[in-house]
C-alpha positions in Angstrom: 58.8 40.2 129.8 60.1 38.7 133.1 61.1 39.3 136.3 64.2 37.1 137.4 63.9 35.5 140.9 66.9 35.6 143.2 66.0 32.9 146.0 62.8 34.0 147.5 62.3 37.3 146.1 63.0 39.6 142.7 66.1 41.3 143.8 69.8 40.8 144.8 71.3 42.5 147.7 75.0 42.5 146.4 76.1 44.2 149.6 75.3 41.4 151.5 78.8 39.6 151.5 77.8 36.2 150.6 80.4 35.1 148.6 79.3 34.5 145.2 76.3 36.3 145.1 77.2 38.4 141.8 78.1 35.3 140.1 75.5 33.4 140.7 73.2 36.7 139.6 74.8 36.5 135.9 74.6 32.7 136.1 71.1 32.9 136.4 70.8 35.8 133.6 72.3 33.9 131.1 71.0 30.5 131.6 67.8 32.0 130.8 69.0 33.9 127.5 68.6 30.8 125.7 65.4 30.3 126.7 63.8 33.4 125.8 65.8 34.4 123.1 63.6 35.8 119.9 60.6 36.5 122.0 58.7 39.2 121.6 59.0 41.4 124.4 56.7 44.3 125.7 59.5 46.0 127.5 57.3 48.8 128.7 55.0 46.5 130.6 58.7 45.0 131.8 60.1 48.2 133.1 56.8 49.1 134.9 56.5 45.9 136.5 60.2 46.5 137.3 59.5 49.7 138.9 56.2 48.0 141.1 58.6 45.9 142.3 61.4 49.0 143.4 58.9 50.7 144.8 57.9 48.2 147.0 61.6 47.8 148.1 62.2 51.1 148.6 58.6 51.1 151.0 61.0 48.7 153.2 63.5 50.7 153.0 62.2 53.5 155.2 62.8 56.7 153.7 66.4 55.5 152.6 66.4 54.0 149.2 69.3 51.9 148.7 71.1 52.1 145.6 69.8 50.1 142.7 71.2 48.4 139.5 68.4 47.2 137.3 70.2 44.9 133.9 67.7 45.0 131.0 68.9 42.0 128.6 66.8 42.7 125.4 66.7 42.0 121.7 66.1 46.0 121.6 63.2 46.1 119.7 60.3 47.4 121.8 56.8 46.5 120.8 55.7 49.9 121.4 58.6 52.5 121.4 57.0 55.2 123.1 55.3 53.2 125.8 58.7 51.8 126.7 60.3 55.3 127.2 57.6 56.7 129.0 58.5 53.2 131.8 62.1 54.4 131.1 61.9 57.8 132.9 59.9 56.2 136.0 63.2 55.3 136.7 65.0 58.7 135.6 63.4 60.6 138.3 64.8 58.4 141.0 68.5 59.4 141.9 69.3 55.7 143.3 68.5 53.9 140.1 71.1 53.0 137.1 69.8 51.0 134.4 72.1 49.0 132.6 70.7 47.6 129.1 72.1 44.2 127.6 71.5 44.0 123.8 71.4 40.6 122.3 70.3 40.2 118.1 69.4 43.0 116.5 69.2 45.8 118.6 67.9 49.6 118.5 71.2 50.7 119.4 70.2 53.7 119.8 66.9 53.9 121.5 68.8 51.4 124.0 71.6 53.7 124.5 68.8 57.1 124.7 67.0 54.6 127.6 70.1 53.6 129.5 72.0 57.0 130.0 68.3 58.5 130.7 68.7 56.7 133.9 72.9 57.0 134.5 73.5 53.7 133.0 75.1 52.4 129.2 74.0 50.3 126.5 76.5 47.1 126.2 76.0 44.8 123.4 78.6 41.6 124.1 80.1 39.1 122.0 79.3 36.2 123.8 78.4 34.7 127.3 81.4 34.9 128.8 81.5 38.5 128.2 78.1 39.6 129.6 79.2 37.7 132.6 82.5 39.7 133.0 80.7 42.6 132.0 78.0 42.4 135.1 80.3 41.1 137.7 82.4 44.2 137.0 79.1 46.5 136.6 78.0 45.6 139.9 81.1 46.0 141.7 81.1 49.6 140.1 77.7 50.0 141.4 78.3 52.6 144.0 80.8 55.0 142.1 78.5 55.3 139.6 75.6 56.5 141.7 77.8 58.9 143.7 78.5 60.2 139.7 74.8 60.1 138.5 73.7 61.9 141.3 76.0 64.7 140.7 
C-alpha cells in the first residue's frame, strides 16, 4: 500500500489551473503500475492511511472541506475483506469524498464495485494504459458534478 506523492505533498489540487496538472497525476499513476504490479496489498491499512491524510487536509481547510477524488488502482483482492470495507465507509460518511476504484489482474469485481459506489464513485477495470489515463483525466474533470450528485 502506498501513498503517491504529488510534488511536496500526498494530494493534487486540480482546481489550481496549472496547466497539466491532471496529466501529469495519471502520468505518475501509471508509471508506477509496473512497479507494483502483483503485490500484495493490504488495502485496508491503504484506505486508512488515505483517510489520516484527508483528514489532515480537511483540518486546513477550515470547516470547508473541499471536494475530494481519491483513485484506488488495485489488483482487487484485499488481504482481509472485511477490514478493507470497514476503511471503505470512513470515507462513506463524508459527503465531499468519491472514491474511484481502478482494477488491474484479477479483480473482485464486485467487492470493488460494493466499495466504490459506497462512497459515490465506480469500479473501472481498463484495457490498457492509455485507457486509465483517458479514463482519469475525464474523472477528474467530472469531479464536481458528481459530488453535487452524491450529495443529493
Amino acid at each position: 500500500a502506498q501513498l503517491l506523492p504529488f510534488g511536496n505533498s500526498f494530494y493534487m489540487d486540480s482546481a489550481s489551473g496549472k496547466k497539466g496538472v491532471l496529466e501529469d497525476a495519471a502520468r505518475l499513476v501509471v508509471d508506477r503500475i509496473g512497479n507494483a504490479y502483483g503485490q500484495s496489498t493490504n488495502m485496508g491499512l491503504a484506505m486508512v492511511k488515505a483517510h489520516q491524510v484527508l483528514t489532515e487536509f480537511d483540518k486546513m481547510s477550515q470547516g470547508n472541506p473541499q471536494p475530494t477524488m481519491i483513485v484506488l488502482l488495485t489488483d482487487g483482492v484485499p488481504t482481509d475483506p472485511e477490514s478493507f470495507l470497514k476503511s471503505i465507509k470512513l470515507f462513506a460518511e463524508m459527503p465531499n469524498v468519491i472514491l474511484y476504484i481502478v482494477g488491474l489482474g484479477n479483480p473482485d469485481q464486485e467487492l470493488m464495485t460494493r466499495a466504490a459506489h459506497l462512497c459515490g464513485g465506480e469500479y473501472f477495470e481498463p484495457a490498457d494504459a492509455g485507457e486509465l489515463l483517458i479514463w482519469y483525466s475525464k474523472r477528474a474533470r467530472d469531479l464536481t458534478i458528481k459530488m453535487k450528485a452524491h450529495k443529493e
